[in-house]
N, C-alpha and C positions, 0 to 999 in steps of 0.2 A: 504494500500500500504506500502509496507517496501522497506526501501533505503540502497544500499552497502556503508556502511562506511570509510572503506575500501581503500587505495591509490593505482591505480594500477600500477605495477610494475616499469612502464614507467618510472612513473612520480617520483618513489624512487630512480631513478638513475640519474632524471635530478636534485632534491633536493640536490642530494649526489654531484654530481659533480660543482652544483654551489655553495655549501658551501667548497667543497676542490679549486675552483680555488680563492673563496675570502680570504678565510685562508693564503694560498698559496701569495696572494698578501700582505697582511698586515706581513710576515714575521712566521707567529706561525705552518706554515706545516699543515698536515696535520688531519681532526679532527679523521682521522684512526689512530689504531697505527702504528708509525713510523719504519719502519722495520729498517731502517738504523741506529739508537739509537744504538741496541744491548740491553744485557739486562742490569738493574738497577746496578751501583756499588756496591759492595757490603761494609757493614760499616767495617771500620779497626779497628784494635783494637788500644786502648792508649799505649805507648809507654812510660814508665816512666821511668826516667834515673836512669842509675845502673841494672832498673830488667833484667832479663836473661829469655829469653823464655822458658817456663816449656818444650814445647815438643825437647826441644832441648838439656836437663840437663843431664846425665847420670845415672840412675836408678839403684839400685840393686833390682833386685825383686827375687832373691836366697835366699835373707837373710833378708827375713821379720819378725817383731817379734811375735811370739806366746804369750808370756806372758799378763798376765792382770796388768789394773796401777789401783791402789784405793791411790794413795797421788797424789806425783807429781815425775816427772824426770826434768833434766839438759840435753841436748844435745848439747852444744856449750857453752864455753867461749869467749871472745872478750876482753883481755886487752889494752886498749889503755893509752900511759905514756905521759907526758905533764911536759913542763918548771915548777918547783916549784916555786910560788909565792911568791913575797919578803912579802907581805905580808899576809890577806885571800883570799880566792876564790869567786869575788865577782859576778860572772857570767859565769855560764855553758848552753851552747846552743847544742842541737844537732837536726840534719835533721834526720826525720826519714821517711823516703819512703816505704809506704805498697804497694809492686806489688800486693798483692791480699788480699781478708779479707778471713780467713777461715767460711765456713759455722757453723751453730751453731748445736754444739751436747752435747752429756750428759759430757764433759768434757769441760776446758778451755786451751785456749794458751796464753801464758805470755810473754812478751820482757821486759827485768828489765834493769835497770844502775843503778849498783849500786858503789857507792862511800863514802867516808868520809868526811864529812866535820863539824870541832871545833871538832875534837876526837868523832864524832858521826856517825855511821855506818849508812847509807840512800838511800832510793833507791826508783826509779820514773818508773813509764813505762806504756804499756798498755796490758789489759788484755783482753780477749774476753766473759770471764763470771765472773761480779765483786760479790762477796757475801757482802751482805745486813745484816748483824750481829742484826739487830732490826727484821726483816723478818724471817729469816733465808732458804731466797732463791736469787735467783740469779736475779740480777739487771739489768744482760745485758751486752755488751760490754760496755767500756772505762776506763778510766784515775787512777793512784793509784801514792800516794807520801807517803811514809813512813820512821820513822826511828826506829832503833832497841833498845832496853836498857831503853825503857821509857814508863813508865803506866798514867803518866799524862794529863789529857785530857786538860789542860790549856796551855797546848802546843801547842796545834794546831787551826785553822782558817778552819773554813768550809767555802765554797764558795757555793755561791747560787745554790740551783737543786743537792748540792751535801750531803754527809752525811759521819760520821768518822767513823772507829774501833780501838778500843785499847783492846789488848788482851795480856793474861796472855803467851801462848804460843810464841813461836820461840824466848824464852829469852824474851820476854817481845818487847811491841811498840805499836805505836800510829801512825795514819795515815788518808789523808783525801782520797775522791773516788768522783769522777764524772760520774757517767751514760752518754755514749753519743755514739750514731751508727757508725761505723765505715764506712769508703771505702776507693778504691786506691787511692794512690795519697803523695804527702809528708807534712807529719806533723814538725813542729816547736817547739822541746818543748824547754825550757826560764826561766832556775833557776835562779833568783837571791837573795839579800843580801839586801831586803829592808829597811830595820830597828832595829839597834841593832844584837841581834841572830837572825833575824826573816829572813826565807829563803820563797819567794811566786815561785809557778809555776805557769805557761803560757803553752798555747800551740796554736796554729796558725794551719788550719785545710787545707784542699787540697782548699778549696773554699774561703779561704783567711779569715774568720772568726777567730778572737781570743777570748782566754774565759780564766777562774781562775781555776786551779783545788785545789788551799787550801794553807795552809802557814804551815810550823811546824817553831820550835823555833828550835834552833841547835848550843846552848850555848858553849862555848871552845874557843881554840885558834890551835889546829893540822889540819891542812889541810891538804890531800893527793891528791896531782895532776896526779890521776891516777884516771880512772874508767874499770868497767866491765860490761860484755855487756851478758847477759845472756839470753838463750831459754829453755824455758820452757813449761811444761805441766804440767795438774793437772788433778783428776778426784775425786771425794768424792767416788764414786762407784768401780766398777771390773769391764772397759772397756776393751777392746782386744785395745791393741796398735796396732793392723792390722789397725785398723780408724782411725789411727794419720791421719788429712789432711795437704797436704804441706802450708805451711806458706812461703811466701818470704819477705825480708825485707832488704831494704841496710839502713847503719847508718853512717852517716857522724857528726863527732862531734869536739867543741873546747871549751876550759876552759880561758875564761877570753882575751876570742879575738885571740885564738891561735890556733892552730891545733896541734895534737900528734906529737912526735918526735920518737915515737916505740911502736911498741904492738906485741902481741902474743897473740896465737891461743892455745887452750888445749879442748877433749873432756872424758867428766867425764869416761867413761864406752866403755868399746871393747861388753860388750852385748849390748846396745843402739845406736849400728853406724846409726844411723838415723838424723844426721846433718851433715850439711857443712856450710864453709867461705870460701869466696873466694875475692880476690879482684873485686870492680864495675866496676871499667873499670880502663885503663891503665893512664887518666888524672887526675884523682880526690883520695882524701883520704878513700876516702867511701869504705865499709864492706858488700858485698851481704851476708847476715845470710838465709839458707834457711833451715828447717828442718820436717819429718814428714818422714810416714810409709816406703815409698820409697823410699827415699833419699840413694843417695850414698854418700860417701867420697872421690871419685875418683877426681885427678885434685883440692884440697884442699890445705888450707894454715892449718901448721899443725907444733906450734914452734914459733919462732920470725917473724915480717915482718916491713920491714920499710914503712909506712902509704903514 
């Protein structure tokens, strides 16, 4: 004998209707789905202050570059000028805001500040492809503090996970590196004046994390209460700048507890019009730096601005 296992129809409807009116009592609806919902929110994106929504920027796509880069280009200056200290510069802070990380390709993107400080030309920032001088390949995104005019490796402080280079080109310099993945969000970087000539950076991460990225020694007495705020690109190879990807980046910066009192804008090259600066918004000192294949210059700051 074989038996229907089977529920017959009936009885799947009185199932269904006694589990919807108990649902229906305790508060939780119904266990159908709920036509009245509509459908799932959709996620928003993050909103980070100063960035400018890309589909919103104004594009040249006339006047894209054909050329191949095998070094590096400049697309944007950023001078920013600051009260001169009565005495040295014992701390330099700036916000740096990544609305976006570019993707990784056969080339790198660079954000430098560079400054002086004890008559010694130095410069910090982050890169998206660090080279490895013991390897001789590429590390990955993060962190670079460097100065110009010095081959001695007794100068500098390596920070744990991290590793130096001192090389004979660009005039000579010494410098330390941190490997570390990037994402959006605003970075903290945190020079100070901790001992003697000895200058350490910081950097404070979007997820509130702080870390070392090295010390140099930075012997003298000239200080320049000024920096520059540079966009770059690099490639070892003969990449088509047509794959510049957009980079966006506001910088908000002050020297020793203070904010700029002037800056100007300058772009190296009328063949490389592929950055802009503009102001982040109308309340804050901050510098949206955006630059890459499509970039226009339209609506740019271009000359002096008051910060």
């Amino acid at each position: 004998m074989s038996y229907d296992l089977q529920m017959p129809h009936y009885l799947l409807l009185i199932v269904f209707f006694a589990l919807n009116s108990s649902c229906n009592s305790l508060g939780l609806g119904s266990p159908s789905l709920n036509r009245d919902a509509g459908p799932p929110p959709k996620a928003q994106p993050i909103r980070l202050d100063g960035c400018m929504d890309e589909s919103r920027i104004s594009m040249d796509t006339q006047a894209r570059p054909t050329a191949l880069m095998n070094s590096y280009k400049h697309f944007s200056y950023t001078t920013f000028e600051f009260e001169q200290p009565d005495e040295h510069i014992e701390d330099v802070s700036v916000n740096v805001t990544l609305c976006n990380v570019p993707p990784k390709r056969t080339y790198g993107m660079y954000l430098q500040i560079f400054m002086t400080i004890g008559g010694n030309e130095t410069y910090f920032g982050i890169q998206t492809e660090l080279s490895n001088p013991s390897t001789g390949r590429s590390a990955g995104p993060g962190f670079i503090f460097s100065r110009w005019g010095a081959l001695n490796p007794k100068d500098l402080k390596i920070a744990p996970g991290g590793f130096s280079e001192v090389g004979a080109h660009e005039r000579g310099f010494v410098g330390v590196r941190l490997p570390r993945q990037l994402q959006p969000g605003r970075y903290k970087f945190r020079l100070t004046n901790t001992a003697g000539s000895w200058y350490e950076l910081k950097v404070s991460d979007p997820v509130g994390e702080t870390f070392t990225v090295g010390s140099l020694k930075l012997a003298g007495t000239e200080d320049i209460a000024r920096f520059t705020v540079v966009a770059e690109a690099y490639a070892m190879k003969n990449v088509p700048m047509v794959d510049l990807p957009l980079w966006q980046i506001v910088v908000d910066p002050k020297v020793n507890g203070e904010r700029a009192i002037s800056g100007a804008v300058s772009y190296p090259s009328s063949d490389y019009p592929f950055g802009r600066v503009t102001h982040a918004n109308e309340s804050s000192n901050a510098i949206n730096i955006l630059y890459g294949s499509k970039t226009s210059r339209k609506g740019t700051i271009n000359g002096s601005f008051e910060p």
